[in-house]
C-alpha positions as CSV (number, residue, x, y, z in Angstrom):
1,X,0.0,0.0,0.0
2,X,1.6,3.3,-1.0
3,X,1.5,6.6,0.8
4,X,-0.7,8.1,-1.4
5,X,-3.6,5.3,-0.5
6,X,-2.8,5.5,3.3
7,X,-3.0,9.4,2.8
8,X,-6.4,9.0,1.8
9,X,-7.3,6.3,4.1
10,X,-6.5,8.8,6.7
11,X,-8.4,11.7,5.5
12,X,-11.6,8.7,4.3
13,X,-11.4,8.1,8.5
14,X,-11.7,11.5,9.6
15,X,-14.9,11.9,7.5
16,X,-18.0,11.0,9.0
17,X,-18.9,7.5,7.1
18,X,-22.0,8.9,5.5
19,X,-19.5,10.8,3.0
20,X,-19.0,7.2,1.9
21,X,-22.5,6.2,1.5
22,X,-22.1,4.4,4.9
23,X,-25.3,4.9,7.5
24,X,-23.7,5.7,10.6
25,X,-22.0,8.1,12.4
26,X,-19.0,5.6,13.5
27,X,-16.5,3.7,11.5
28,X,-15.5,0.6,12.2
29,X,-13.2,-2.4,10.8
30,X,-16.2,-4.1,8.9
31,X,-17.0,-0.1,7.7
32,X,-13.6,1.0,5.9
33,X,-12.9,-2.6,4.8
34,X,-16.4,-1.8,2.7
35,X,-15.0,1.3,1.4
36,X,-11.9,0.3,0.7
37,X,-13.7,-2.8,-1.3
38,X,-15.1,0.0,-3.0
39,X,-12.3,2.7,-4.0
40,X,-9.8,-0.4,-4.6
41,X,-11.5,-3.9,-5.8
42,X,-9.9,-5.5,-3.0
43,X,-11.4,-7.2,0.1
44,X,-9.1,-7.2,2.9
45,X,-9.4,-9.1,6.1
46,X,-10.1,-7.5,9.2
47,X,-6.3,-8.1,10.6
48,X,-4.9,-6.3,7.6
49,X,-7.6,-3.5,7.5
50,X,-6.6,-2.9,11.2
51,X,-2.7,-3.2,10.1
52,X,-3.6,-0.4,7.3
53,X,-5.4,1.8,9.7
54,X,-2.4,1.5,11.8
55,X,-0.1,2.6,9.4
56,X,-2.1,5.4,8.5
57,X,-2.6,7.1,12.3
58,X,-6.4,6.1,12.4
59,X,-6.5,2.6,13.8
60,X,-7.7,5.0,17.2
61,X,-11.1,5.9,15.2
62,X,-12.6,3.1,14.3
63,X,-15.2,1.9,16.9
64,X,-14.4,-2.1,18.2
65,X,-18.5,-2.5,17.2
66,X,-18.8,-5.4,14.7
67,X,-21.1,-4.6,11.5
């Protein structure tokens, strides 16, 4: 994952999810893994979405609720 992805991924986070077409006011694991799906074409398991939101400083915002 380049910086220019983890860049975004950082900004995508501190966006309220409804930006992203996402109803709710929280992210969560199961929320940016369906964005990134999106923007990318890839699905990523939970560890590695939690491993990129690490890397990019935002592993702090996403909720521990499951959805």
């Amino acid at each position: 994952m380049n910086d220019e992805t983890l860049a975004w991924i950082a900004a995508t986070v501190k966006e309220s999810p409804r930006v992203h077409g996402i109803e709710s006011d929280h992210w969560t694991n199961a929320r940016l893994r369906i964005v990134l799906h999106r923007r990318l074409g890839v699905e990523y398991s939970r560890r590695y979405v939690w491993e990129i939101a690490t890397r990019a400083g935002v592993a702090d915002l996403l909720t521990k609720l499951r959805s």
